[in-house]
C-alpha positions in Angstrom: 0.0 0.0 0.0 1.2 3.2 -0.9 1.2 5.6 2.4 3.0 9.1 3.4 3.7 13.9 5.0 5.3 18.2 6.2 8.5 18.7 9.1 8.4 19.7 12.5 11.1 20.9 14.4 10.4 18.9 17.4 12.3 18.3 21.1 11.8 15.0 22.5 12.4 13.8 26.3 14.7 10.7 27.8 12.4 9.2 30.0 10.0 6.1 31.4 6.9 7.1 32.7 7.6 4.9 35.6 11.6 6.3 36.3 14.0 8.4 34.0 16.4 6.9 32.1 19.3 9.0 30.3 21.2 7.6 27.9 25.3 7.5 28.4 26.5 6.4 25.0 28.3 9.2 23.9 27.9 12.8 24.7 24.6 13.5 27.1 21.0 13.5 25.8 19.3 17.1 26.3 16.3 16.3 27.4 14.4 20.0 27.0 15.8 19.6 22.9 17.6 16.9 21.8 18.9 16.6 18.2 15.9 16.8 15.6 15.4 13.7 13.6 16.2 13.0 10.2 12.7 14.6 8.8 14.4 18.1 9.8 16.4 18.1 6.7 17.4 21.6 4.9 14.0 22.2 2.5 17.4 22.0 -0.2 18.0 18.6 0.6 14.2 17.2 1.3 13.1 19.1 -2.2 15.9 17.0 -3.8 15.4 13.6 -2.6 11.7 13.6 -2.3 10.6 16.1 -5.8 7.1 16.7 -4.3 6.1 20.4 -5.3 8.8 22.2 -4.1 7.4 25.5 -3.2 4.5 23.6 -1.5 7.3 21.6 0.7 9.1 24.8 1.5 6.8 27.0 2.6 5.6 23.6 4.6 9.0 23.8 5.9 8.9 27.4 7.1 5.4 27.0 8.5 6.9 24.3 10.8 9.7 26.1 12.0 7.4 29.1 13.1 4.5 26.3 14.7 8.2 25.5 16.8 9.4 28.8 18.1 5.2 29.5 19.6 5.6 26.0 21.5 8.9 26.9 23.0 7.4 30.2 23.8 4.5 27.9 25.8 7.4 26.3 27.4 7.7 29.2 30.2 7.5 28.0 33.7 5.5 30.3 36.4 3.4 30.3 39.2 -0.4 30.1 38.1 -2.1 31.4 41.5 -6.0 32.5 40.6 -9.4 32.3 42.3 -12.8 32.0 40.4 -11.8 33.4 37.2 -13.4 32.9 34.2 -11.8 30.7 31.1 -11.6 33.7 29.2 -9.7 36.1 31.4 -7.1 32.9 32.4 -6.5 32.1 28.8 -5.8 35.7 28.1 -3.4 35.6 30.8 -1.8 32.6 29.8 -0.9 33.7 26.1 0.2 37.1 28.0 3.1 35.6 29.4 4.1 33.2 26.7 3.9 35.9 24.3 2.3 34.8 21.3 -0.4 35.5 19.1 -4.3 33.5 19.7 -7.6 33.2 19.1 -11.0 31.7 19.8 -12.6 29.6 17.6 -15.8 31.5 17.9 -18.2 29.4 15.3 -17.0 26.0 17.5 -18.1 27.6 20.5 -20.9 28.7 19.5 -21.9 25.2 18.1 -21.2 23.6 21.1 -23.0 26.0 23.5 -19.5 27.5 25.3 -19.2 30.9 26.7 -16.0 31.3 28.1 -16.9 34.5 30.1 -19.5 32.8 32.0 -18.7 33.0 35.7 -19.9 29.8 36.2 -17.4 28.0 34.5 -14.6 30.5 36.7 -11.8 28.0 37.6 -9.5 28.2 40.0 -5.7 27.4 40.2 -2.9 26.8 42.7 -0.1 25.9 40.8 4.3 26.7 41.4 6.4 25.8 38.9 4.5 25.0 35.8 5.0 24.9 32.6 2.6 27.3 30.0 1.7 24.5 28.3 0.6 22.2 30.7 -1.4 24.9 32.4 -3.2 25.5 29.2 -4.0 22.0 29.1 -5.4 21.7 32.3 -7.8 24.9 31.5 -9.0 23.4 28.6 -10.1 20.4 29.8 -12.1 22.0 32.9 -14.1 23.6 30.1 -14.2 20.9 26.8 -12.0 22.9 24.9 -8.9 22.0 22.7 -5.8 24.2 21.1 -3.9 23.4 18.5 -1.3 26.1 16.5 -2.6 27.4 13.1 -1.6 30.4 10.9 1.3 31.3 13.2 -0.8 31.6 16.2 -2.8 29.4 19.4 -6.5 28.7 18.1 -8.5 27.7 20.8 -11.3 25.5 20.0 -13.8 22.8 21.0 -12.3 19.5 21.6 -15.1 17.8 19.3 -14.3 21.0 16.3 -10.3 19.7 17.1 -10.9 15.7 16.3 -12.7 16.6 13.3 -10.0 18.5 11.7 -7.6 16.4 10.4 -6.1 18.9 7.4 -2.7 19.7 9.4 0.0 17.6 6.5 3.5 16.7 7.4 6.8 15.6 5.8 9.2 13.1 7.4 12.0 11.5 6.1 12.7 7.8 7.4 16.7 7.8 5.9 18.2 7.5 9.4 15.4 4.8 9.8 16.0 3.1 6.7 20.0 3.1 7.3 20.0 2.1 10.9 17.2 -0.2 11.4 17.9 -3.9 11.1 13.9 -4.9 9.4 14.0 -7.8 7.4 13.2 -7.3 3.8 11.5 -10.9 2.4 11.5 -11.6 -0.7 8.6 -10.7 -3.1 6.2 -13.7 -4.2 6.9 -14.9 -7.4 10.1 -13.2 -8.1 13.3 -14.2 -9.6 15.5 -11.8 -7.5 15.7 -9.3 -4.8 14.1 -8.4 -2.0 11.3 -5.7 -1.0 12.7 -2.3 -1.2 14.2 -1.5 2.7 12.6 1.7 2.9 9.5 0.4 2.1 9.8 -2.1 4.3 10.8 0.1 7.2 7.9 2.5 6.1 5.2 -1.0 6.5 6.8 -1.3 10.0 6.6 2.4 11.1 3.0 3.0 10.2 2.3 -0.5 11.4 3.1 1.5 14.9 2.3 5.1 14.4 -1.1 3.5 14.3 -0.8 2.2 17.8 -0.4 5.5 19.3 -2.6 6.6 22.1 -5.9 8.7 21.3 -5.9 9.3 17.9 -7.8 7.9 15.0 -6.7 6.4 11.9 -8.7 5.9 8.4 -6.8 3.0 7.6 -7.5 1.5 11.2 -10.5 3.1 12.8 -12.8 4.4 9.1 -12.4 7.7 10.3 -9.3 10.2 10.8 -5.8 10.5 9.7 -4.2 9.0 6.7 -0.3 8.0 6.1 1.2 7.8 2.9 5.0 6.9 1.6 6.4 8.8 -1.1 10.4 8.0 -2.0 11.5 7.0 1.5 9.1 9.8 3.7 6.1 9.9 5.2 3.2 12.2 4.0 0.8 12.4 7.1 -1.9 14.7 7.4 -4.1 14.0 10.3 -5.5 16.5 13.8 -2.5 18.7 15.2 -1.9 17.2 18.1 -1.7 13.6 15.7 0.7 15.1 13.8 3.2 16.3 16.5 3.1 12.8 17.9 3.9 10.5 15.0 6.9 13.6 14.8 7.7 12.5 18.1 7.5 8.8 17.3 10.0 9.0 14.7 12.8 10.7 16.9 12.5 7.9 19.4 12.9 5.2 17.2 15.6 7.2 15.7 17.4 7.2 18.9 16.8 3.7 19.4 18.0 2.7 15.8 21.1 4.9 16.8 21.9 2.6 19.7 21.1 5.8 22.0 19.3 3.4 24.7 21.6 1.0 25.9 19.0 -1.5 27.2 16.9 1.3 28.3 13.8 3.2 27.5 12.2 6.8 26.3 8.3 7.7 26.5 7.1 9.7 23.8 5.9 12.8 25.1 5.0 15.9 23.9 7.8 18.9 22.8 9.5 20.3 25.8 7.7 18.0 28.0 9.5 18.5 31.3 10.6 14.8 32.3 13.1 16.3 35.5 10.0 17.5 36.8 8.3 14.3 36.9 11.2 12.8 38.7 10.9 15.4 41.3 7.0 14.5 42.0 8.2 10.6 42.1 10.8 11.4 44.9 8.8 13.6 46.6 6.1 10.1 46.7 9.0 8.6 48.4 9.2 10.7 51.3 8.2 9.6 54.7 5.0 12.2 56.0 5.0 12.3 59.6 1.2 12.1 61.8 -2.2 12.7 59.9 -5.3 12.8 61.4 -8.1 13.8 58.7 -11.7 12.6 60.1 -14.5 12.9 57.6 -12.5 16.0 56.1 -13.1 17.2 52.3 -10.8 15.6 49.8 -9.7 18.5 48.0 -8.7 20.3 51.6 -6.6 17.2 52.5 -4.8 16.9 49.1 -4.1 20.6 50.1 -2.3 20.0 53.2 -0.3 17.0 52.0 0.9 18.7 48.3 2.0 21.5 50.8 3.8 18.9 53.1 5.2 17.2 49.9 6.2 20.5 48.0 4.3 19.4 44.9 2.0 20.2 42.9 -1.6 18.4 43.3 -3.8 18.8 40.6 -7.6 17.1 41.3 -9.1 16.1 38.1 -13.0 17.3 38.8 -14.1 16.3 35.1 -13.3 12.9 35.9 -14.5 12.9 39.3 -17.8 13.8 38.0 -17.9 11.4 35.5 -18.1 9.2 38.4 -20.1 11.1 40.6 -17.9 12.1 43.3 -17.3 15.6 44.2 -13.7 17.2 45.2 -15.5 18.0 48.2 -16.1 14.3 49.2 -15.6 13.3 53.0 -12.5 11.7 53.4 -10.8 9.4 56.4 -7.2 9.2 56.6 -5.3 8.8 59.7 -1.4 7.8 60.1 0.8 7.7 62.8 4.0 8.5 61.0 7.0 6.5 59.2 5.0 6.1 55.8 5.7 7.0 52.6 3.7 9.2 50.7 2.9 7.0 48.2 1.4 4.9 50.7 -0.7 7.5 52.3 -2.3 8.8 48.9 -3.2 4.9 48.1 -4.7 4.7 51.8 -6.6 8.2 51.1 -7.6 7.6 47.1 -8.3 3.9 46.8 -11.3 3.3 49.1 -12.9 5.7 46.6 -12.4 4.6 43.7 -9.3 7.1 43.0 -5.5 7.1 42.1 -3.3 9.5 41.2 -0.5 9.7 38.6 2.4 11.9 37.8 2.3 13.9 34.8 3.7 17.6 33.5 5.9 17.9 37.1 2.1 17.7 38.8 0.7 14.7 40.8 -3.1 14.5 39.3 -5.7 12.7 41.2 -8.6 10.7 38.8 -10.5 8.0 39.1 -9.4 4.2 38.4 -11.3 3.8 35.2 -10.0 7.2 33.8 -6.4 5.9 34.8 -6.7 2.8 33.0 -8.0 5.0 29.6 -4.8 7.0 30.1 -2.1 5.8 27.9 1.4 6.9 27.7 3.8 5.3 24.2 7.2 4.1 25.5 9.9 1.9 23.4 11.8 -0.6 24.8 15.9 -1.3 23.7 15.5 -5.3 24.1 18.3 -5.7 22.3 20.8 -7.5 24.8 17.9 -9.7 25.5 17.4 -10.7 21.9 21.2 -11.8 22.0 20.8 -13.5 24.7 17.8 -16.1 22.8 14.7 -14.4 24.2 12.5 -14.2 20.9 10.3 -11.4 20.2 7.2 -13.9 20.7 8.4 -14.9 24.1 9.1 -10.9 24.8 5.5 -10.0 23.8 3.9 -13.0 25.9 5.8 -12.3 28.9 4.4 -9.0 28.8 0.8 -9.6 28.4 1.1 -12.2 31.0 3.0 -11.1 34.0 1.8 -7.4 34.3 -1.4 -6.2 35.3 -2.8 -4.8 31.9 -5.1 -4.9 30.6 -3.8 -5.8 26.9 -5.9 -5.2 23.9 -4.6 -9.2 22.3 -5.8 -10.3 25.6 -9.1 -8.7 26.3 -10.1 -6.8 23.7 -9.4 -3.3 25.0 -6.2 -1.6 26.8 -2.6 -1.9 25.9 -0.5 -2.4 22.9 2.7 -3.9 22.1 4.9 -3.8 18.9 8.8 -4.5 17.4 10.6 -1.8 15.4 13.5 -3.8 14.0 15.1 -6.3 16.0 15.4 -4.6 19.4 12.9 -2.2 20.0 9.8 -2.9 21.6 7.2 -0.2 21.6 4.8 -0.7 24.3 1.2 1.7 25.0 0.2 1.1 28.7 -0.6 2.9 31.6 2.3 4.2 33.8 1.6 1.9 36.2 2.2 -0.5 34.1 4.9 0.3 32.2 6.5 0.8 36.1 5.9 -3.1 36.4 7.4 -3.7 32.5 10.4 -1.8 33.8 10.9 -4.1 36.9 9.9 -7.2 34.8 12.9 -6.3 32.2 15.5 -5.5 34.8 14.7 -8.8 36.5 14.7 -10.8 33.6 18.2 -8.9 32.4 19.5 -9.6 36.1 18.6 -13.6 35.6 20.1 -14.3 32.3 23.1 -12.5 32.4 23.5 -14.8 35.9 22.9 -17.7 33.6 26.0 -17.1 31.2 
């Protein structure tokens, strides 16, 4: 099948969702903007391999570059401190401070019924050393919208208008992909000699995954959404914004990984800039003893209060999903210690009865509900290499997986997690964190015992 799409100068981050891992083979990774993948080629050089229209690449190109330098601009970390404030006036603020250009999608809202100067949809935040971005995010789902960047400036829209727009088209190259990857190339039915082209091969494999990705839709997959093409060793994609920026991301891990850059480890494909070290910090925080508690029949969000200000974190209390479930942030509450545990322990003695969890994500510690947590996937690729060489097969790999972590898998019951190869040694896995955390473990034990063995 013939599949393909425009460049985006992209940063990606080093990290599991369950610990951070930073590669040491040669110089150190970047993690706020590593080396852009091979589909950031000059416009000279992509024009020349690939003769699509020229002009029409270029200026493809240069829109790219400029979509870029507004998302490092969103990259700005602040304090976010308001009370009852209306969508409108917080948005306004945000794009303030990042400095760049934005508007609302007026005819979406309209549609769908928002007013975004309502005071009943005010919203309130409490938040120290967050990123623009994340922020925005957060806003936006308290009130159904979506963003994506368009025309050289933040549109803010309905998330329903976003999901239906998938015109955004991209360019990547797979040459590094093609010349690193090890993909067998069988030989066509019927013919005398050769083999299948490599780069259509490696093209095959690559959309074969891209499809996996979390939340997004796929014509080929799903009847409805994005399509991928291959045109002369690149990918033509044109799918929703935020579908484009990930299979962008995609590509640069698997990059990496082709490179060798992993050294048995693993990276989570995240969004640009995403700020990984700030996750860590949350994680260590979780690891901290809290001395006495005594909450008796107290409201939730006023003792997540007290212990993110014990903690020195951020805790961000999802009400969307809470209501989807009907539980209020207000809910009474129980929770009584008498010291020496850690705070992970406390927030699974506090959350669980009721039905909650919480999970790091952005440098915050956000509080949903168990079914919302298990609908939450994060893409993360695997270097199995050394275990390959050490006989594990890729069937074996893929079984151990599915049958020794918690899931759920989607071969297994029909819905939840995925797992896929990428040439011989990479293994790219969408789970929940708190399974990929046990995936993690599972590896390192299973690294631990067979090396023992030689």
């Amino acid at each position: 099948m013939q599949r393909s799409g425009l460049v985006l100068v992209l940063a990606i981050g080093i990290c599991g969702c369950g610990s951070d891992y930073a590669p040491e083979v040669g110089e150190p990774v970047d993690v706020q903007g590593f080396v852009q993948p091979s589909s950031q080629d000059t416009a000279d050089r992509l024009t020349t391999g690939v003769r699509l229209q020229d002009q029409w690449v270029i200026s493809a190109l240069e829109q790219q570059a400029a979509h870029a330098e507004i998302r490092s601009k969103l990259q700005v970390v602040a304090k976010f401190h308001a009370g009852n404030v209306t969508p409108a006036a917080v948005l306004a603020d945000l794009f303030k401070r990042a400095g760049v250009a934005w508007r609302l999608d007026r005819d979406a809202l309209e549609d769908d019924g928002v007013d975004l100067d309502e005071q009943k949809s005010a919203v309130s935040l409490q938040l120290d050393g967050v990123a623009i971005e994340a922020v925005l995010d957060l806003v936006c789902r308290l009130t159904g919208l979506a963003w994506e960047i368009r025309d050289g400036q933040v549109l803010v829209t309905t998330d329903s208008a976003l999901h239906e727009r998938s015109d955004n088209v991209a360019v990547f190259s797979l040459a590094r992909l093609v010349s690193s990857s090890r993909i067998e190339t069988p030989r066509p039915p019927n013919a005398h000699q050769g083999t299948q082209d490599p780069s259509e091969a490696v093209a095959d494999s690559v959309i074969d995954l891209l499809m996996t990705l979390p939340d997004h839709t796929w014509e080929e997959v799903d009847g409805t959404g994005g399509r991928i093409e291959t045109v002369r060793g690149h990918l033509v994609v044109r799918a929703t914004y935020r579908a484009v920026v990930d299979v962008g991301q995609m590509l640069a891990v698997l990059e990496l990984g082709t490179a060798g850059r992993l050294s048995g480890g693993s990276l989570s494909v995240r969004r640009p800039g995403y700020r990984f070290k700030a996750d860590e910090a949350v994680r260590s925080a979780l690891l901290k003893t809290v001395g006495a508690v005594q909450f008796e029949d107290q409201p939730l969000n006023e003792v997540l209060k007290q212990l993110a200000a014990r903690l020195g974190v951020n805790i961000w209390l999802d009400e969307t999903d809470l209501q989807d479930e009907g539980l209020q942030v207000t809910t009474a509450v129980t929770l009584v210690s008498g010291g020496d545990l850690q705070a992970r322990v406390l927030l699974k003695q506090l959350l669980e009865p009721i039905g909650l969890t919480c999970i790091v994500d952005e440098g915050l510690l956000k509080v949903t509900t168990l079914v919302a947590a298990e609908e939450w996937l994060v893409m993360r690729v695997y270097d199995v290499g050394d275990l390959r060489r050490l006989g594990v097969s890729e069937s074996k790999l893929i079984s151990l997986l599915e049958s020794m972590t918690a899931g759920p898998w989607e071969d297994l019951e029909g819905t939840g997690g995925t797992v896929g190869m990428f040439s011989t040694d990479l293994m790219c896995v969408a789970q929940m964190p708190a399974v990929h955390d046990q995936i993690a473990s599972l590896l390192a034990r299973l690294r631990q015992n067979l090396s023992g063995d030689r």
